[in-house]
KEBA-531354 format. One line per 4 residues: number of its first residue (from 0); their letters; for each residue x, y, z of N, C-alpha, C. Coordinates in Angstrom, 2 decimals, padded with zeros to 5 digits, always signed. Layout:
BEGIN
NUM> A> X Y Z X Y Z X Y Z  ...
END
This chain:
BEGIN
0> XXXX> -010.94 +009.91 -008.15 -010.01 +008.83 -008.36 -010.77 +007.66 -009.00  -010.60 +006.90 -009.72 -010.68 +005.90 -010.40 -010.82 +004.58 -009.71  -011.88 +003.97 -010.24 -011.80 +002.62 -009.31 -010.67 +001.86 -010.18  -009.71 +001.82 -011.43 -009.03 +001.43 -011.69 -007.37 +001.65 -010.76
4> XXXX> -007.31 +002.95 -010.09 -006.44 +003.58 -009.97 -006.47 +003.03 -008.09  -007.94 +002.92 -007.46 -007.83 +002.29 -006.25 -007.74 +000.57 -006.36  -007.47 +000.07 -007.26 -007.05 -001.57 -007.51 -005.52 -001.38 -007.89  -004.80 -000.44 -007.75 -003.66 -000.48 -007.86 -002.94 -000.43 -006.49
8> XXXX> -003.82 +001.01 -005.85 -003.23 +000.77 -004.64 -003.71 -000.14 -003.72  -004.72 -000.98 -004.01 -004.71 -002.38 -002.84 -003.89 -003.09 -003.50  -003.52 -003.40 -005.01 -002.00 -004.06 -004.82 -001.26 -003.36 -004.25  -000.70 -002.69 -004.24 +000.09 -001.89 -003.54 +000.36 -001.91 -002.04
12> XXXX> -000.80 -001.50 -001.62 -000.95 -002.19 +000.01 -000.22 -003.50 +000.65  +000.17 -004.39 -000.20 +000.28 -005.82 -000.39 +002.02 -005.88 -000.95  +002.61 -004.84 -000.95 +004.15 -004.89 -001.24 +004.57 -005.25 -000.18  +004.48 -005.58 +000.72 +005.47 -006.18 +002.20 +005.19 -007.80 +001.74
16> XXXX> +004.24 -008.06 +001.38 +003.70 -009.33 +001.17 +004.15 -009.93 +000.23  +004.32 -009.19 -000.97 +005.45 -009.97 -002.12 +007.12 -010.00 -002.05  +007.68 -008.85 -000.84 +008.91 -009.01 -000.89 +008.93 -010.59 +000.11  +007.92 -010.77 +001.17 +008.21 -011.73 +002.29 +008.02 -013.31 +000.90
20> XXXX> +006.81 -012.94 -000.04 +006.68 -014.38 -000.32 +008.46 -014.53 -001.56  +008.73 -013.48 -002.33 +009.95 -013.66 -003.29 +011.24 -014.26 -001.95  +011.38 -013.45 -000.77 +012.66 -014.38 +000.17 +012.02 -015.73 +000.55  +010.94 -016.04 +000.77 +010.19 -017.60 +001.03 +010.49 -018.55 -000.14
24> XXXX> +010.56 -017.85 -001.75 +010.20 -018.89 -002.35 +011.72 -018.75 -003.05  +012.80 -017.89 -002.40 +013.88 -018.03 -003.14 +014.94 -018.63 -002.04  +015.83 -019.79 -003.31 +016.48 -020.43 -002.82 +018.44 -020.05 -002.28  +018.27 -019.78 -001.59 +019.30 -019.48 -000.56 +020.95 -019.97 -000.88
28> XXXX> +020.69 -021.85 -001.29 +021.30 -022.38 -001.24 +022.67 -022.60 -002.39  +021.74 -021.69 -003.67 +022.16 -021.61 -004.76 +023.18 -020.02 -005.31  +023.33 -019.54 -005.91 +024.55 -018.66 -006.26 +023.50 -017.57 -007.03  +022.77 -016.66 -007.23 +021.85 -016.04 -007.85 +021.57 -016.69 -009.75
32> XXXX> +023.15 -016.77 -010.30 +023.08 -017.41 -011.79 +022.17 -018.40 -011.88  +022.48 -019.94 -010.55 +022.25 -020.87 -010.65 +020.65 -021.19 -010.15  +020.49 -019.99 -009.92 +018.93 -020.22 -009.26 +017.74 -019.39 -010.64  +018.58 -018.78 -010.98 +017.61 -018.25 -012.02 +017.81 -019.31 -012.94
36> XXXX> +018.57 -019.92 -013.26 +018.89 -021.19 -014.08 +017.81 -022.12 -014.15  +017.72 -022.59 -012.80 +016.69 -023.36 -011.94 +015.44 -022.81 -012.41  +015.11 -021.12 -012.31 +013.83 -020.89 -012.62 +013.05 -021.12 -013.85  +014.29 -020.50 -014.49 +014.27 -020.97 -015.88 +013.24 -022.03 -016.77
40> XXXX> +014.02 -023.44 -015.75 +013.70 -024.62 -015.90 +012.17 -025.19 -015.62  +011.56 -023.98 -014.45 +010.94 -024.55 -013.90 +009.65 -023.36 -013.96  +008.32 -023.95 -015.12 +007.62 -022.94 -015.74 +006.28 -022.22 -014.34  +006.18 -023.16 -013.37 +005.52 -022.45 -011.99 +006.52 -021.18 -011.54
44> XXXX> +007.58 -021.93 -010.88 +008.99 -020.86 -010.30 +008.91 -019.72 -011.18  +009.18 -019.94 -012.54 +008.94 -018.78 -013.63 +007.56 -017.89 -013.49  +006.51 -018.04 -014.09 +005.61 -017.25 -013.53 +005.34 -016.43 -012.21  +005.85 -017.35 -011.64 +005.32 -016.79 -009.74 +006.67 -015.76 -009.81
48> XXXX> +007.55 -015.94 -010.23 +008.39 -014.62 -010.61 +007.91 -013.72 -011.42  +007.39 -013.59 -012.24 +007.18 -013.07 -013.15 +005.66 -011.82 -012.48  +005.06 -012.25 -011.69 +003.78 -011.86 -011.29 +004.49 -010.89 -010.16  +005.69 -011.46 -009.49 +005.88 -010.65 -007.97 +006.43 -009.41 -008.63
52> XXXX> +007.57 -009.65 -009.68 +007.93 -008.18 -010.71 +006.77 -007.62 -010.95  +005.78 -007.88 -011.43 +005.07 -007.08 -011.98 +004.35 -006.41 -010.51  +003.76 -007.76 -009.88 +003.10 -006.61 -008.88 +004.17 -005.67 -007.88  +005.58 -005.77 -007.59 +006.50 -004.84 -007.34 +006.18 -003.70 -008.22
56> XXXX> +006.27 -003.76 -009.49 +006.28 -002.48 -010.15 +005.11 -001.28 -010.38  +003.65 -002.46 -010.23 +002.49 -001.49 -010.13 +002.41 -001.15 -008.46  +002.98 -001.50 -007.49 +003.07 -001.42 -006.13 +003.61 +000.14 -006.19  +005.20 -000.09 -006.39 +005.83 +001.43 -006.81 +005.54 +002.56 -007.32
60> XXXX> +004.76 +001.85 -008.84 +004.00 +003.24 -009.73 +003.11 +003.90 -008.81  +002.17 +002.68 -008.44 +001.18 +003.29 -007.83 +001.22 +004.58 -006.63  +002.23 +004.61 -005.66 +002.02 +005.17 -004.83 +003.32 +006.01 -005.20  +004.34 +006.24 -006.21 +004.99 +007.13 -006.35 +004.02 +007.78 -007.22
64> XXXX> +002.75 +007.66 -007.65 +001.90 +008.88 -008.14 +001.42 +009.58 -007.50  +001.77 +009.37 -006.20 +001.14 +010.17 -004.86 +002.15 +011.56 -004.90  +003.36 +011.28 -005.45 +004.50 +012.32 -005.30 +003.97 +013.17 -006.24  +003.37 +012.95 -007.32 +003.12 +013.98 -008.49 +002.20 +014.76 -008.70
68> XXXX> +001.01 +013.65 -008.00 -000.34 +014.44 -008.05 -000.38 +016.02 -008.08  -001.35 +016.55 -008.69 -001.56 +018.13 -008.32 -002.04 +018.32 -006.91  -001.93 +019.25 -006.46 -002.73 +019.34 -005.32 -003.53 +021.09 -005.40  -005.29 +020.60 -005.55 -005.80 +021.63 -006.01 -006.76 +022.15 -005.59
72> XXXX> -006.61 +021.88 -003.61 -007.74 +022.71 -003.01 -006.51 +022.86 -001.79  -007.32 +023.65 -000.67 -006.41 +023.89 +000.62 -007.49 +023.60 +001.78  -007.01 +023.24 +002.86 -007.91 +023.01 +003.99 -007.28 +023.59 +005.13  -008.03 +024.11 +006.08 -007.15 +024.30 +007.67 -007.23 +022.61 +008.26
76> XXXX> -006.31 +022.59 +009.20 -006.20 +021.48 +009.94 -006.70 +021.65 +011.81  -008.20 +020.68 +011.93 -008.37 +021.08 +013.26 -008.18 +019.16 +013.89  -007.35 +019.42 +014.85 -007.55 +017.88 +015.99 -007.08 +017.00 +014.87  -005.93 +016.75 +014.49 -005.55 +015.54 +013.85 -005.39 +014.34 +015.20
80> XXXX> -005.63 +013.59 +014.55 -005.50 +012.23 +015.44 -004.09 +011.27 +014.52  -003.21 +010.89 +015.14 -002.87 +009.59 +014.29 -003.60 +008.20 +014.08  -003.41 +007.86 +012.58 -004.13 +006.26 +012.54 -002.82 +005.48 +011.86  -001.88 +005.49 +012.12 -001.26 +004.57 +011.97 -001.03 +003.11 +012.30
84> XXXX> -002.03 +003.15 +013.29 -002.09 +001.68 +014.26 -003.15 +000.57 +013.63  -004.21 +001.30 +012.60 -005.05 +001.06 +011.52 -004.59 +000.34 +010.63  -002.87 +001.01 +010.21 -002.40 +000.59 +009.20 -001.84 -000.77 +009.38  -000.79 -000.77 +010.15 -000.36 -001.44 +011.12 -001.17 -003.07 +011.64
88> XXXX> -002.33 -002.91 +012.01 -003.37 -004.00 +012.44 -003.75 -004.54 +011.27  -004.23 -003.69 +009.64 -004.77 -004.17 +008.45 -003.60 -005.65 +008.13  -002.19 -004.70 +008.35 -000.98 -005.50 +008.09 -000.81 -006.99 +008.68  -001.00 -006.85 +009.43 -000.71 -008.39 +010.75 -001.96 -008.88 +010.60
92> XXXX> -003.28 -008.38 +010.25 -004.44 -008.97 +009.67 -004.64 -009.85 +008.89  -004.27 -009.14 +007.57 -004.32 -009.95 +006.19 -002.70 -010.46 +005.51  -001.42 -009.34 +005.65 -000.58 -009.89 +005.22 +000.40 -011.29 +005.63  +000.64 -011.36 +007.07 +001.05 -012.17 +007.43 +000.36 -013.51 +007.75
96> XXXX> -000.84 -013.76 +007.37 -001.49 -014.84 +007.06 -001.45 -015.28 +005.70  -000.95 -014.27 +005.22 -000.91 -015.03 +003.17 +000.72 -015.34 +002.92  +001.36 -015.15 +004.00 +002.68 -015.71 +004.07 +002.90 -016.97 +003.99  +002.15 -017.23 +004.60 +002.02 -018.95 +004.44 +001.54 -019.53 +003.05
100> XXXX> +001.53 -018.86 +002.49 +001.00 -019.37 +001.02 +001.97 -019.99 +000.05  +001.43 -021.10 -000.41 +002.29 -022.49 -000.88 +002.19 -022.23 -002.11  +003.22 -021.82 -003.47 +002.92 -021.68 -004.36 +003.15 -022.76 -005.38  +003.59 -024.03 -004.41 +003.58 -024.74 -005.33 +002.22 -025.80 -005.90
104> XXXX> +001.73 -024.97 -004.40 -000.18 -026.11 -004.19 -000.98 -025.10 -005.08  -002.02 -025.93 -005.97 -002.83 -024.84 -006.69 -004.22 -024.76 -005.25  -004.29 -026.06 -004.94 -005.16 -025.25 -003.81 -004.94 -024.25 -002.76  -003.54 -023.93 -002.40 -003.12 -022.91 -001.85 -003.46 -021.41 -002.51
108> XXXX> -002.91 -021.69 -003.87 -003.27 -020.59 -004.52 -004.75 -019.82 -004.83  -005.36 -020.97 -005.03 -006.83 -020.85 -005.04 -007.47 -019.76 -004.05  -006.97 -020.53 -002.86 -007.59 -020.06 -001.10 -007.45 -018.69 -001.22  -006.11 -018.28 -001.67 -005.03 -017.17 -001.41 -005.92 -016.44 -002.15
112> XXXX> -005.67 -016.35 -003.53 -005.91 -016.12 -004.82 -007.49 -015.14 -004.18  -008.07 -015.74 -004.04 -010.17 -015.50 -004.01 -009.94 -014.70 -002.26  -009.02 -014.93 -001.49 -009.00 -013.93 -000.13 -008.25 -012.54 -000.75  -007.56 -012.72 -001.26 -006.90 -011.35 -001.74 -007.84 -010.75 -002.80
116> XXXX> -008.89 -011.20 -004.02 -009.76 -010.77 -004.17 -010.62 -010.09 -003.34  -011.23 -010.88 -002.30 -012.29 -010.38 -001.21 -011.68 -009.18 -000.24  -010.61 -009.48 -000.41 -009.82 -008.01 +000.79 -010.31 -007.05 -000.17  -009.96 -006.81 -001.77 -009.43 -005.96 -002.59 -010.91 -005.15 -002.69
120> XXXX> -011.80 -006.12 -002.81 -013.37 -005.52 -003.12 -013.60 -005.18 -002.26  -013.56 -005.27 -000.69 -013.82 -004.56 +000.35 -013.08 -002.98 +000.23  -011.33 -003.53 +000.12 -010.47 -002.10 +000.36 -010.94 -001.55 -000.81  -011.51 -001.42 -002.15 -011.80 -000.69 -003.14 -013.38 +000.22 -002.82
124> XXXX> -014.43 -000.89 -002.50 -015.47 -000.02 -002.43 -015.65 +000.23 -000.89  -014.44 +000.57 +000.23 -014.84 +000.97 +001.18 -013.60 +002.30 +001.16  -013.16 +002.88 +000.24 -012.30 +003.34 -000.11 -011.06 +003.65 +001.38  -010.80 +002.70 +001.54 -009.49 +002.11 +002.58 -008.23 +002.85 +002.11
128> XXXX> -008.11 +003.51 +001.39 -007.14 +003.82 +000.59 -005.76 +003.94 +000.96  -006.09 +004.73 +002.55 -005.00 +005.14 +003.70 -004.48 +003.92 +004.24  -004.66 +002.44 +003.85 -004.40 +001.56 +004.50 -003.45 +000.63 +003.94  -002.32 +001.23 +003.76 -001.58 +000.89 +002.80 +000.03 +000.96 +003.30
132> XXXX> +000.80 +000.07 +003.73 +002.16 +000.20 +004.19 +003.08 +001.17 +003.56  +002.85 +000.23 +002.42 +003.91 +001.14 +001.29 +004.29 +003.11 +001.74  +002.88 +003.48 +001.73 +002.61 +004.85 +001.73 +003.61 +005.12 +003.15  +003.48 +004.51 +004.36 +003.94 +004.80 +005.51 +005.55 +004.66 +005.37
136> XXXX> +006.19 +003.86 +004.84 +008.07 +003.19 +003.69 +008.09 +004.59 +003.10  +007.43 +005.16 +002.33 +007.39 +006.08 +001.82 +007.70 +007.50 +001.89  +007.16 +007.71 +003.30 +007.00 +008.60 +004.26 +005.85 +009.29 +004.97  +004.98 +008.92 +004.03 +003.37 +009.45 +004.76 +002.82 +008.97 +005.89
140> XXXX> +002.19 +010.17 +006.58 +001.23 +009.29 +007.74 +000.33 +009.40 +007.59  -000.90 +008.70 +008.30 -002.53 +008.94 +007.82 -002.73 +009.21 +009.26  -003.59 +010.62 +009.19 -004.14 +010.99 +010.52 -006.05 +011.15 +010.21  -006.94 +011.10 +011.03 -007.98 +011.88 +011.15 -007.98 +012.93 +012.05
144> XXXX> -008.99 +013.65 +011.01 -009.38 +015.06 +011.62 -010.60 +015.27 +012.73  -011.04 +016.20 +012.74 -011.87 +016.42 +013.85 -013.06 +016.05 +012.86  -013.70 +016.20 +012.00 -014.95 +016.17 +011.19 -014.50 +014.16 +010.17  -013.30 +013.46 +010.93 -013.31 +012.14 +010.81 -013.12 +012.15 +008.77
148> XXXX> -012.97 +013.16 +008.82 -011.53 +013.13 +007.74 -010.73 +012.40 +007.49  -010.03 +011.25 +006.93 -008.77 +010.92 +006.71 -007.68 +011.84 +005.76  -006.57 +011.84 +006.68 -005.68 +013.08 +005.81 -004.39 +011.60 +005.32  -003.79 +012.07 +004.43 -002.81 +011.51 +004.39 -001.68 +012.47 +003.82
152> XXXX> -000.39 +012.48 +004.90 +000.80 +013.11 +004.55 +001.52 +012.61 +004.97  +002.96 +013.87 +004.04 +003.95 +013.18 +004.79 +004.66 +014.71 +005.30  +004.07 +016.01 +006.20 +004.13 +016.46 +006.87 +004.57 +016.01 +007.75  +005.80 +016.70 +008.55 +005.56 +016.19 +010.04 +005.15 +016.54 +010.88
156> XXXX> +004.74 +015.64 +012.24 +003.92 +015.80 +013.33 +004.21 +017.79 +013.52  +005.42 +017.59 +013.98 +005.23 +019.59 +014.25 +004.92 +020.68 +012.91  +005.53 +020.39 +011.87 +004.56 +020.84 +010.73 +002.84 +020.94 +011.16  +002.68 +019.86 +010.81 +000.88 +019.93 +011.01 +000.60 +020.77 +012.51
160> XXXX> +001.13 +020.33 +013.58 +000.95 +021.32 +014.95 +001.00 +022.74 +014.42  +002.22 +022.98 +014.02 +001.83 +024.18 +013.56 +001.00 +024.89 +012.57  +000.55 +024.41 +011.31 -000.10 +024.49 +011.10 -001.79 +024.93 +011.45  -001.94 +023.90 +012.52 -003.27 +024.06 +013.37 -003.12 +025.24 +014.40
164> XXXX> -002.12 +025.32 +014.91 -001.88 +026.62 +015.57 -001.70 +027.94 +015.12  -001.74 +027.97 +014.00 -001.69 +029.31 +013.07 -002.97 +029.23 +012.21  -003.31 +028.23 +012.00 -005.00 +028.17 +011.25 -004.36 +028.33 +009.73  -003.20 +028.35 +009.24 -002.53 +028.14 +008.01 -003.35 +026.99 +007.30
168> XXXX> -003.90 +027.42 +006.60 -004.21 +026.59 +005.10 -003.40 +025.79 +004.62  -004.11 +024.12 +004.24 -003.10 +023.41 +003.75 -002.86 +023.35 +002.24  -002.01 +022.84 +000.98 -002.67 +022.52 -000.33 -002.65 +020.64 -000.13  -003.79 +020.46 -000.54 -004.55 +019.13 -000.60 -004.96 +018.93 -001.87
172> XXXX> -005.52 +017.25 -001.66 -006.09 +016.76 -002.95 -007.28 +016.04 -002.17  -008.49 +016.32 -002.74 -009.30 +015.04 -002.54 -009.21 +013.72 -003.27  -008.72 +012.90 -002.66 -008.45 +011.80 -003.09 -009.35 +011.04 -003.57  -010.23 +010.32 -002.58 -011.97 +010.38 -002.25 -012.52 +010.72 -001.29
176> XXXX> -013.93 +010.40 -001.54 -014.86 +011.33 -000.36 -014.48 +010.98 +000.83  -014.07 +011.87 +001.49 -013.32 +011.80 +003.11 -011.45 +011.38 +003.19  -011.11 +011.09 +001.61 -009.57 +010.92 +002.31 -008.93 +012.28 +001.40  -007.92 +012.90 +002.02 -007.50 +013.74 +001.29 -005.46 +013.79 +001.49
180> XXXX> -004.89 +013.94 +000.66 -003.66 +014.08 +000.37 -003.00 +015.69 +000.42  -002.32 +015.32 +001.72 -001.35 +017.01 +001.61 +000.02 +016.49 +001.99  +000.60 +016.84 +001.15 +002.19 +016.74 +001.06 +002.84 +018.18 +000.63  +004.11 +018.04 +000.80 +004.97 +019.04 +000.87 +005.16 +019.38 -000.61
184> X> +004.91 +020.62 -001.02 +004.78 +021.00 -002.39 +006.11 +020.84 -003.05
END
């Protein structure tokens, strides 16, 4: 995988975070015409729209490429563990603290701006990959294995049981070293 292709999915990771800041920074009070009107007018409002579309859309691409991928090795499955609670904690960690983010302050943005950098270089070269909401909206879960594997599917729990109870081979992808992708062909 691409270190271009893991900077997509830490944006990505971060889609709960642009739908919460687009209802924060949109105005309620107005009729949808009259507010885009407003945005229009108003070349900050404009951009900061303009950025949440875009990162919505590489959010989406990104992890609906998870649906397409090939998948071009097979593994047995021994002792999955769930880590969803991983995902979950990353979330209430970093996203709901950038909620508070003022887009009309450039020092807000700043703060914001250089922490969501520093998450991204961590989640990129610690390849976090599984740590990503979206994927879970999606339908996938991220479990580890017995050899501390990260799997990510969207198998379900008795699927994979069975699986391990028959010693059935999965088809997978190595994603990166230690995370691997098995979904339903």
């Amino acid at each position: 995988m691409t270190r271009f292709y893991k900077w997509l999915l830490f944006i990505s990771s971060y889609a709960p975070l642009y739908l919460l800041l687009a209802i924060n920074n949109y105005d309620f009070k107005l009729i949808p015409v009259e507010y885009f009107k407003t945005v229009l007018g108003s070349e900050p409002m404009l951009y900061f729209w303009i950025v949440i579309v875009i990162l919505f859309i590489i959010s989406f691409v990104a992890v609906g490429y998870f649906r397409f991928i090939s998948l071009n090795d097979s593994r047995g499955l021994i002792g999955l563990k769930p880590m969803n609670e991983s995902v979950l904690s990353y979330l209430i960690t970093y996203v709901i603290p950038l909620t508070a983010m003022n887009v009309s302050s450039t020092n807000s943005l700043v703060v914001n701006g250089l922490l969501f950098i520093i998450i991204g270089i961590v989640y990129v070269n610690s390849d976090l990959l599984y740590l990503n909401i979206l994927l879970i909206l999606f339908g996938y879960r991220v479990y580890n294995d017995a050899s501390n594997n990260v799997i990510i599917t969207n198998y379900s729990k008795d699927e994979l049981t069975n699986f391990m109870n028959t010693g059935e081979r999965v088809l997978c992808r190595k994603v990166v070293n230690g995370v691997y992708l098995m979904r339903r062909p």
